[in-house]
C-alpha positions as a Markdown table, in Angstrom:
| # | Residue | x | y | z |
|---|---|---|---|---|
| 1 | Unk | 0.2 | 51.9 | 164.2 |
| 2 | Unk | -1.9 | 55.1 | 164.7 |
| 3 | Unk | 0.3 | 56.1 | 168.1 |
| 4 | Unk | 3.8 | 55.8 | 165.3 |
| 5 | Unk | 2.0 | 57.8 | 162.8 |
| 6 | Unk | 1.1 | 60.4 | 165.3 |
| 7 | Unk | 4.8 | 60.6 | 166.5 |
| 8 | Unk | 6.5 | 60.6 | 162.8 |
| 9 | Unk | 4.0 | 63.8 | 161.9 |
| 10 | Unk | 4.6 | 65.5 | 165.5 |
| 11 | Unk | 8.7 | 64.9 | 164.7 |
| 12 | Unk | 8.1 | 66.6 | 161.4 |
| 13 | Unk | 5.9 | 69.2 | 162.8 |
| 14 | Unk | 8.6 | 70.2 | 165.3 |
| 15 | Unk | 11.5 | 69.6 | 162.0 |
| 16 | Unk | 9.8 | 72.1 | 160.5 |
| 17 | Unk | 9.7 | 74.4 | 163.2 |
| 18 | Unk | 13.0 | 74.1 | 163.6 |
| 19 | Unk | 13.7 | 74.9 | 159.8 |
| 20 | Unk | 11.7 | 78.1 | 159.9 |
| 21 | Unk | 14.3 | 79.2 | 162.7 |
| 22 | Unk | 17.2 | 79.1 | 160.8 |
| 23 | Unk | 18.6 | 82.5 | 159.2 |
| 24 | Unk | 17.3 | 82.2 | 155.6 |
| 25 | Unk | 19.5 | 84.4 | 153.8 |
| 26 | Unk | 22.8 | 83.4 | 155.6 |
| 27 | Unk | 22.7 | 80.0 | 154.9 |
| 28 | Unk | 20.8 | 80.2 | 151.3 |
| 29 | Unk | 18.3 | 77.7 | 153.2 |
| 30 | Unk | 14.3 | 78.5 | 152.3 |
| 31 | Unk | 11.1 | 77.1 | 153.7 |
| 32 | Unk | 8.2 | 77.4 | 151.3 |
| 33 | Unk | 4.7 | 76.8 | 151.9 |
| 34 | Unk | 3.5 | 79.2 | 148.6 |
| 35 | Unk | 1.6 | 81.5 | 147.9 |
| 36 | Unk | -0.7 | 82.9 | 145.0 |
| 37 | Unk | 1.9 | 83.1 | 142.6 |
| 38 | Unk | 4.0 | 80.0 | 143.4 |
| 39 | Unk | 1.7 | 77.3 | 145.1 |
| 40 | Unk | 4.6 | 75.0 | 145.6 |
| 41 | Unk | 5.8 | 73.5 | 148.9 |
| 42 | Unk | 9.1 | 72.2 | 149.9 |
| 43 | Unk | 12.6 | 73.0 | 151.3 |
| 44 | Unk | 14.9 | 74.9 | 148.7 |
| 45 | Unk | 18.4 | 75.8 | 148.8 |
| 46 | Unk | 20.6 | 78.1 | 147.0 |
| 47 | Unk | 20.0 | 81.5 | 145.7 |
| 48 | Unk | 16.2 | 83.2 | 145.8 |
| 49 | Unk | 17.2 | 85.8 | 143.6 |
| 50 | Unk | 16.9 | 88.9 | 146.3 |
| 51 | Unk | 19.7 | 91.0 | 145.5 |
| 52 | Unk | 21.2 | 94.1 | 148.0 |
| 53 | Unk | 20.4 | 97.6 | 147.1 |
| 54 | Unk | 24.6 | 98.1 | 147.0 |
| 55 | Unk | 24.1 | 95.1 | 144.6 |
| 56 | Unk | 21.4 | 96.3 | 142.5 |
| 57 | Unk | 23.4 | 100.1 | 142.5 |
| 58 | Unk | 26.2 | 98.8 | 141.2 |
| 59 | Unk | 24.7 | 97.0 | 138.2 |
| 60 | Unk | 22.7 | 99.8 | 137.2 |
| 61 | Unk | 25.3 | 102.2 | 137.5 |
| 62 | Unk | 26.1 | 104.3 | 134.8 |
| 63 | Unk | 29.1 | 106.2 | 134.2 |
| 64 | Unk | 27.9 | 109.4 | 132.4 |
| 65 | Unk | 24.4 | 111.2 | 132.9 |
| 66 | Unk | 20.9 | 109.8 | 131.6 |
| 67 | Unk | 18.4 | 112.0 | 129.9 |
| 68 | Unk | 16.2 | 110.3 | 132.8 |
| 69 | Unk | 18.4 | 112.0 | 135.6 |
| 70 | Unk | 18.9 | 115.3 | 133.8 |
| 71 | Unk | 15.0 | 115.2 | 133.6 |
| 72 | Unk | 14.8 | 114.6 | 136.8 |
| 73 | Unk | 17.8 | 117.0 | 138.2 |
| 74 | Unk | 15.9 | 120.2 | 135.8 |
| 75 | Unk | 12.2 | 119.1 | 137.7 |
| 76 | Unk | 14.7 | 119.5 | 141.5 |
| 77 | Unk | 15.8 | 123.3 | 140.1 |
| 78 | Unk | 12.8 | 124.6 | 139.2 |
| 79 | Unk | 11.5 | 124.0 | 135.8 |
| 80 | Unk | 8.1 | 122.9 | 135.0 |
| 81 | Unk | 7.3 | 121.0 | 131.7 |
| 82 | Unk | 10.8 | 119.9 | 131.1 |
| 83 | Unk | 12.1 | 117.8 | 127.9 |
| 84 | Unk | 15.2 | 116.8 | 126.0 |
| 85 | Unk | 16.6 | 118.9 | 123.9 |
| 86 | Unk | 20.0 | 117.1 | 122.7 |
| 87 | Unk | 21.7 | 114.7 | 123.3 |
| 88 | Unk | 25.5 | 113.6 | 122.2 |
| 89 | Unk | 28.1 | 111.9 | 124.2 |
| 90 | Unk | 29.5 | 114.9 | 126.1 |
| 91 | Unk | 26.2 | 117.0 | 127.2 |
| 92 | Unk | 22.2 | 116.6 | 127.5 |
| 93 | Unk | 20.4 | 119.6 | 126.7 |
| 94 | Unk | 17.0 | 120.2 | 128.5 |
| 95 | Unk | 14.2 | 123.0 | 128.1 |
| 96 | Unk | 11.6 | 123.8 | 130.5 |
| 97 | Unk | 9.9 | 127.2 | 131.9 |
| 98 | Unk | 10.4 | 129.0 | 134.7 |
| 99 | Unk | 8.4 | 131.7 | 135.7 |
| 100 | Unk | 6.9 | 132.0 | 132.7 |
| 101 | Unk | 10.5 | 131.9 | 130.8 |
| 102 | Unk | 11.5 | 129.1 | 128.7 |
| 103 | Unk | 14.9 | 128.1 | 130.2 |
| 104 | Unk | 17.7 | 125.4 | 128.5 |
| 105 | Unk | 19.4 | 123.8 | 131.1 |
| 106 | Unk | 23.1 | 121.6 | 129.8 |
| 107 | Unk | 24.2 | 119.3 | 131.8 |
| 108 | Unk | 27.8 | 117.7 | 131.4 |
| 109 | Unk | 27.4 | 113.9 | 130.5 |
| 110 | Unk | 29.1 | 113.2 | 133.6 |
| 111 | Unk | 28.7 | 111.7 | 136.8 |
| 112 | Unk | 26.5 | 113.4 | 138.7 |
| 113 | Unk | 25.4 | 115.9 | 136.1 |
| 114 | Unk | 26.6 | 118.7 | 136.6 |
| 115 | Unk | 25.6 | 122.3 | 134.8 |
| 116 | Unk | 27.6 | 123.6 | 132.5 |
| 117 | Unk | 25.3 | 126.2 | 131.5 |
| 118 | Unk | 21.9 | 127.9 | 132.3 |
């Protein structure tokens, strides 16, 4: 009895192993054995929810230009303490100093931002 248990646990021992060798992602096949957040154990199958970066890009991609990335386009150029000014569906309007100056930056609400005036 013992000598059967022993080889049923080795056989799933060496299962398992076998399971952990298996390309993950290609074949949407997981081995869990948990951890602090999820203290489940088990074999899953089908999506994990990791998504690509081309994926994730896509779905997040916008067609004209966020305050955020006008912000953050005014902060590459130069200007210090930066902040929206306007915005309306054809241009974003930010104001920061330079040198001492206070600069307004307009972007076009386009891809990519570009400046229309400065």
């Amino acid at each position: 009895m013992f000598s059967t248990i022993k080889t049923a646990a080795l056989s799933a021992l060496v299962g398992l192993g076998t399971l952990t060798a298996i390309p993950a992602h290609a074949d949407s096949l997981y081995l869990g054995f948990g951890n602090n957040n999820d203290p489940r154990f088990g074999v899953y199958t089908g999506d994990d929810g990791y998504r690509h970066r081309r994926d994730e890009r896509r779905d997040g991609w916008r067609r004209g230009c966020s305050p955020d990335r006008a912000l953050d386009k005014a902060e590459r150029m130069g200007l210090h303490r930066v902040r929206i000014v306007d915005v309306n569906r054809r241009v974003v309007k930010v104001m920061g100093r330079q040198d001492g100056d206070r600069v307004v930056v307009v972007f076009a609400n386009e891809r990519g931002c570009p400046v229309i005036y400065r």
